[in-house]
C-alpha positions in Angstrom: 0.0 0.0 0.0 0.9 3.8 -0.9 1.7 5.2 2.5 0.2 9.5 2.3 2.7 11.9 3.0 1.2 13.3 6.1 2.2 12.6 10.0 0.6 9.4 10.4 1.1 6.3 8.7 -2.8 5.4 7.3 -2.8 4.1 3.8 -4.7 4.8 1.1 -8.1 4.7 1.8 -11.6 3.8 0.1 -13.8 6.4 1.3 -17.8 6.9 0.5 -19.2 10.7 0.7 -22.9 11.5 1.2 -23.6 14.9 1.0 -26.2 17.0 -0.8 -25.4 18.3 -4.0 -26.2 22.3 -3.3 -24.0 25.0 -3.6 -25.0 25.6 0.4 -22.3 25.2 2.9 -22.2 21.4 3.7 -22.0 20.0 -0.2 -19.6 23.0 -1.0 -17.4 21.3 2.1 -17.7 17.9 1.4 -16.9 18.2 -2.3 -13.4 20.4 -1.1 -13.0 17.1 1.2 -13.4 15.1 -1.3 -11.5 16.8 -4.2 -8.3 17.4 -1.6 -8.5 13.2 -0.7 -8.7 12.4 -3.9 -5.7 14.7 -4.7 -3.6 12.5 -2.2 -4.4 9.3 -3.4 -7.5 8.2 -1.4 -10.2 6.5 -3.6 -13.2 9.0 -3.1 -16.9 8.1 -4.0 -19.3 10.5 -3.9 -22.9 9.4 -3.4 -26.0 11.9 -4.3 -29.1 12.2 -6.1 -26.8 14.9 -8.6 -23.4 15.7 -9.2 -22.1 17.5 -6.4 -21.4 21.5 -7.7 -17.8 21.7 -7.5 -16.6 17.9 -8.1 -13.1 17.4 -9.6 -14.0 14.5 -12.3 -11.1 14.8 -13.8 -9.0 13.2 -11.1 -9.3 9.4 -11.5 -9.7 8.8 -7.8 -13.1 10.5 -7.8 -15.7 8.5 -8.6 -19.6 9.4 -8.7 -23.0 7.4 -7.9 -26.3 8.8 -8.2 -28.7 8.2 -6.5 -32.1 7.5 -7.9 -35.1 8.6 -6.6 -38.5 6.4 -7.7 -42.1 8.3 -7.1 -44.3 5.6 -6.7 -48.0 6.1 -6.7 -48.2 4.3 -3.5 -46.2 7.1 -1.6 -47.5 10.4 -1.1 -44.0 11.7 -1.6 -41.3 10.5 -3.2 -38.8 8.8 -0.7 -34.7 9.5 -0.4 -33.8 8.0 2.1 -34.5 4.3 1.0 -33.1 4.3 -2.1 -29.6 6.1 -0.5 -29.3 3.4 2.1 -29.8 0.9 -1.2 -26.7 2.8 -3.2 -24.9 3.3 -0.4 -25.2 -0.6 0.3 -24.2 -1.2 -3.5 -21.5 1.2 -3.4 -19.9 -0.6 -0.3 -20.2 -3.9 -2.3 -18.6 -2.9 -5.0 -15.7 -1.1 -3.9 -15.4 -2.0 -0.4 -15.0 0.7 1.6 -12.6 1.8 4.4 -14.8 5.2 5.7 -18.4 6.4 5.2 -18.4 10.1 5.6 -21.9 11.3 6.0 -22.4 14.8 6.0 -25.8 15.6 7.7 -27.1 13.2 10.4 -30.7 13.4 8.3 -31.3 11.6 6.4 -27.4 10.9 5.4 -26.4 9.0 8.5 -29.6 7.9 9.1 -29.5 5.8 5.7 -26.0 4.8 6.3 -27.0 3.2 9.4 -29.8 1.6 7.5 -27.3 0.3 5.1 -25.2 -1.0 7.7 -28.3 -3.0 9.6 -28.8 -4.1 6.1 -25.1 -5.8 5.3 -24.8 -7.0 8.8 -28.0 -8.9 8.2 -26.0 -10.3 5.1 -22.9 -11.2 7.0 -21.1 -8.3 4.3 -18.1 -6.3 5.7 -19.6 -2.6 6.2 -17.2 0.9 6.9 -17.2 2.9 9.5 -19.4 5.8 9.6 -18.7 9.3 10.3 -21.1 11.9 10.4 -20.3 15.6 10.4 -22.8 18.2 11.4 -23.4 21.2 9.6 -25.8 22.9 11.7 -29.6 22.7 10.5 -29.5 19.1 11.7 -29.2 20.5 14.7 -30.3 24.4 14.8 -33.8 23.6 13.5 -34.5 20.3 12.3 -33.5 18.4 15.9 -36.2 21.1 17.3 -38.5 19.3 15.7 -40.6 16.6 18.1 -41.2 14.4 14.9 -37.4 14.1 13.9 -35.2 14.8 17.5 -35.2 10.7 18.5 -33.9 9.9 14.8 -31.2 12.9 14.5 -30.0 11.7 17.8 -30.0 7.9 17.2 -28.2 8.7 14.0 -25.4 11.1 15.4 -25.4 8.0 18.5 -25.1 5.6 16.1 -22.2 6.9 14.1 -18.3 5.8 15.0 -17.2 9.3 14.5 -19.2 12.5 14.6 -17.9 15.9 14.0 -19.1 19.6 13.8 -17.6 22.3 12.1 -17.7 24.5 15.2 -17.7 24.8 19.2 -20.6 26.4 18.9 -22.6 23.8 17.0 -20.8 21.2 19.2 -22.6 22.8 22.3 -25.3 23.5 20.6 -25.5 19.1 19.8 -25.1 18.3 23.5 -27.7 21.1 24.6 -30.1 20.0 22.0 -30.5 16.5 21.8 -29.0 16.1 25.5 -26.6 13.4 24.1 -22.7 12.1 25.6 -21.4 11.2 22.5 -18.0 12.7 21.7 -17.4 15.0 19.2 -14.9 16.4 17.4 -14.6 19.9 16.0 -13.1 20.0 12.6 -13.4 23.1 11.3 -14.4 24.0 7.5 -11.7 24.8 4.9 -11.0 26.7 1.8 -7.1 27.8 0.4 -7.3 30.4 -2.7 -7.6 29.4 -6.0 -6.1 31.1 -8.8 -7.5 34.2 -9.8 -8.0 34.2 -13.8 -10.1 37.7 -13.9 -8.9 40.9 -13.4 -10.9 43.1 -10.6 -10.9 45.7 -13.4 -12.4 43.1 -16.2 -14.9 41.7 -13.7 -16.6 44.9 -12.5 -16.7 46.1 -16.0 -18.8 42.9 -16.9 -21.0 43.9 -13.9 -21.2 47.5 -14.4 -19.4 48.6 -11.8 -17.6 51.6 -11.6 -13.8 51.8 -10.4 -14.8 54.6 -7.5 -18.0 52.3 -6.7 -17.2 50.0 -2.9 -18.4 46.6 -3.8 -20.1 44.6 -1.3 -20.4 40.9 -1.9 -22.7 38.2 -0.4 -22.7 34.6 -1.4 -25.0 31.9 0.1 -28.0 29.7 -0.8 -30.2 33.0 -0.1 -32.4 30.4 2.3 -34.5 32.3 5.1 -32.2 31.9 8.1 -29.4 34.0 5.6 -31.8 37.1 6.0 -31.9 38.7 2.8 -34.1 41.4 2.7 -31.7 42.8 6.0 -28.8 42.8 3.3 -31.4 45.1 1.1 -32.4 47.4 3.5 -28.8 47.9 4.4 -27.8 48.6 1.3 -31.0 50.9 0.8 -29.8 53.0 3.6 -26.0 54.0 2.3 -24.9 55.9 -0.3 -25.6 55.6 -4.2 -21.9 54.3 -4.4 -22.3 51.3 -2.2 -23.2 48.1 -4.3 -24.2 44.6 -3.6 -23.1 41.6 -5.7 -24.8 38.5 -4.6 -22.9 35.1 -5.2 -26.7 33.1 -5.5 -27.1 29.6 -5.0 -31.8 29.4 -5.3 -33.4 32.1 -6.9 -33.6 35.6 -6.6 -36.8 36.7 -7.8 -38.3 35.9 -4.6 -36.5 39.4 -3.1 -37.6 41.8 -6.3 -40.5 43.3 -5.1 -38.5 44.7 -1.9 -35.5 45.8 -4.1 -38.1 47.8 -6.2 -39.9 48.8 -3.3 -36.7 50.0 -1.8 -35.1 51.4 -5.4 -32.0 49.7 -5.0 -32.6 47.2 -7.9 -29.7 49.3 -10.2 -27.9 48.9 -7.3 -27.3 45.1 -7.1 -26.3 42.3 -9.3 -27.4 38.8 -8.6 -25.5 36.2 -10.4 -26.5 32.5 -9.9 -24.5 29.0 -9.7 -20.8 30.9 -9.9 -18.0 28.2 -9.5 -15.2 30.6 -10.3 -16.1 32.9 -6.8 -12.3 33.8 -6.5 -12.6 36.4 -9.4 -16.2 37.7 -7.6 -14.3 38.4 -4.2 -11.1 39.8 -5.8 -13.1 42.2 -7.6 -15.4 43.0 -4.0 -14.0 45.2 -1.4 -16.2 43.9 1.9 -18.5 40.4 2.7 -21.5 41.5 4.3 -23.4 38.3 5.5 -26.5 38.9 7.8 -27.6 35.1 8.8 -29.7 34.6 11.8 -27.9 31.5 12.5 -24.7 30.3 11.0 -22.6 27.6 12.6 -19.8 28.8 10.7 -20.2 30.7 7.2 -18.7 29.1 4.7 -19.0 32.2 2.4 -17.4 34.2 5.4 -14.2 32.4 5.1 -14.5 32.3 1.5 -14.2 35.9 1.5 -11.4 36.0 3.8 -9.3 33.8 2.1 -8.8 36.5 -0.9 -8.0 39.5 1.7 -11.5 40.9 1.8 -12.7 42.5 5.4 -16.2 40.8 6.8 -19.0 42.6 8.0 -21.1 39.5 9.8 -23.8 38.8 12.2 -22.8 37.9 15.3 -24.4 34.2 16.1 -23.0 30.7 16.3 -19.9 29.9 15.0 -19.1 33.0 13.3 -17.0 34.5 16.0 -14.9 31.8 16.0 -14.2 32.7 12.2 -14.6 36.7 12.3 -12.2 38.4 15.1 -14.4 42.0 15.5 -12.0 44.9 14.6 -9.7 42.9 13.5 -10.4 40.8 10.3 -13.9 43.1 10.1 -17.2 43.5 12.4 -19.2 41.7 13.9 -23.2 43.2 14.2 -26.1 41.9 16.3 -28.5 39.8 14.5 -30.9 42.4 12.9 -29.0 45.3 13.3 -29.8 47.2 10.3 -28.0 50.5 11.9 -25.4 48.6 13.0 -24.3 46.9 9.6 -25.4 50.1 7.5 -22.7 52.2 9.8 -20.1 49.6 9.6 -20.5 49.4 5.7 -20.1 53.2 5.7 -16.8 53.0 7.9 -14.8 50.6 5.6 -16.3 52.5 2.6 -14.6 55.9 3.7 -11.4 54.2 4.7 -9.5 52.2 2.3 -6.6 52.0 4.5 -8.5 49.6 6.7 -10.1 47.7 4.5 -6.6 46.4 3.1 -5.7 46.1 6.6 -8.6 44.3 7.7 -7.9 42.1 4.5 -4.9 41.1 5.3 -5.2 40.1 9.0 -8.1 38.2 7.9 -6.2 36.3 5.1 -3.6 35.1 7.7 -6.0 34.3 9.9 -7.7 31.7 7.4 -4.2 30.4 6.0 -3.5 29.7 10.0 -6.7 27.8 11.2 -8.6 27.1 7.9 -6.3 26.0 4.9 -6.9 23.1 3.0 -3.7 21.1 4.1 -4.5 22.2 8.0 -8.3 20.9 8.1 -7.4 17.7 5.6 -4.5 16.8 7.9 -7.1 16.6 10.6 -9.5 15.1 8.9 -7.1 12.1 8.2 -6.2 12.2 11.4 -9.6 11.4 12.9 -10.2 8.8 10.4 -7.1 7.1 11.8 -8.6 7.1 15.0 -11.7 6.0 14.3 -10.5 3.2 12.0 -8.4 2.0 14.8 -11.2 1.7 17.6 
């Protein structure tokens, strides 16, 4: 066997990943997880009802299943959980794999502990199952009286969990009231290479040199609080601008953005996979969320020497230091965010500043080659209990 070129001695491994497909947070992580394995030799299968949004398919150690959903007449609604525990089963079969790296306890770990039930019912060989939690498994679905028991005898059942912050790991033990350890691994992102120039970029988006770009990328779900981002933007100067990164659609915000006259004032532009030349081009991340166990987008924005703006609420403190790699604002604090905004807009000076301390900051305790080394790390551990 190939031994990695890491600290410990674990071969190359065979490793399933479940994840959704979305540009959201969690797939966007899982598919980096997956890419940066796959770029060290470990055999990496990704296992979805679509092609994950960033998969690297040209690297022949990535390998993906789909999943496919049947709507039967007989069910109300159509049913993905089944037919996931059946791939994942069928995937393990085939290729015999070392890890199972579920990425949402529902209904990811919850079918990969009804594939397991299933091969040890068969007398079949089954991997160990690690499930890493994102936060609305926790935040708002284990809130939930008619899902709680499962999320919890899903993360319970797994031989490794992990959460992608402190805060989300409290949040798990205060929530579901459960021992089991956990392990925080945080999220990671390095830089990829800028192919765009700022000035080429904001003259496709009609944005002027003198103009202070804000950016925002997420999946524009309700807990990211869009229409706070509009009124804040509403409220500052003709000037201030707001590019929005989309991952669902826009049109659902329109009617406020007209209502507000800001619609000239902000560009939407959906399903971007080269973000790097979107930030470059950005001065400030403004991100708003009600709840965010981390903020993927946050440390996206970071990583190219861009300044954050962010509400303060879950993990996102321990990715945002306030006055030092940007602001952190109350949830809801349209004031708050609109003066903030207006600070870094008069003061270029600390926006580079603020830039910079925040890049180091995410090359320190979020790079690829930090997180993965981790990540390896823990498999190790699990693989030898």
């Amino acid at each position: 066997m190939k031994i990695l070129n890491h600290k410990s001695k674990i071969p190359n491994l065979k490793i399933g990943i479940v994840c959704y497909p979305s540009i959201g947070g969690s797939g966007i992580v899982a598919t980096n997880l997956g890419n940066e394995l796959a770029g060290l030799g470990h055999q990496v299968h990704f296992i979805s009802y679509d092609r994950p949004f960033r998969i690297g398919l040209k690297n022949k150690n990535i390998h993906y299943h789909r999943v496919k959903v049947n709507e039967y007449e007989v069910f109300r609604y159509p049913d993905y959980t089944l037919p996931l525990a059946e791939k994942i089963g069928m995937v393990n079969h085939d290729f015999g794999l070392d890890i199972l790296h579920v990425h949402y306890a529902v209904p990811h770990a919850t079918a990969a502990l009804l594939a397991k039930n299933v091969a040890q019912s068969l007398r079949q060989r089954f991997p160990k199952v690690i499930t890493t939690l994102h936060g609305t498994d926790i935040t708002l679905l284990a809130r939930d009286p008619n899902l709680d028991s499962i999320i919890k005898y899903s993360i319970e059942g797994s031989c490794g969990v992990t959460a992608v912050s402190e805060s989300l790991k409290n949040d798990t033990k205060k929530i579901l009231r459960i021992s089991t350890p956990i392990e925080v691994i945080y999220n990671s992102y390095s830089p990829k290479s800028i192919t765009k120039t700022r000035q080429a970029v904001r003259k496709s988006l009609r944005i002027k040199n003198e103009d202070f770009l804000a950016i925002h990328i997420s999946n524009l779900r309700p807990v990211k609080r869009i229409p706070d981002l509009l009124k804040i933007i509403a409220k500052t100067g003709p000037n201030i601008k707001l590019l929005i990164l989309a991952g669902s659609d826009f049109t659902p915000f329109l009617p406020l953005a007209k209502k507000l006259k800001i619609q000239n004032r902000i560009k939407v532009m959906p399903a971007v996979k080269d973000i790097q030349n979107y930030i470059s081009a950005a001065d400030v991340g403004l991100y708003t969320s009600e709840k965010e166990s981390f903020g993927m987008g946050i440390l996206e924005t970071m990583v190219y020497k861009k300044p954050v703006i962010a509400s303060r609420t879950g993990g996102v403190p321990e990715v945002v230091e306030n006055k030092k790699t940007g602001f952190l604002v109350r949830v809801g604090d349209i004031k708050g965010f609109t003066k903030k905004i207006k600070q870094l807009a008069s003061s270029p000076a600390l926006v580079r500043k603020m830039g910079e301390v925040g890049f180091l900051r995410a090359e320190a305790n979020f790079s690829n080659k930090k997180i993965i080394s981790e990540y390896l790390g823990y498999y190790e551990k699990i693989l030898k209990s």
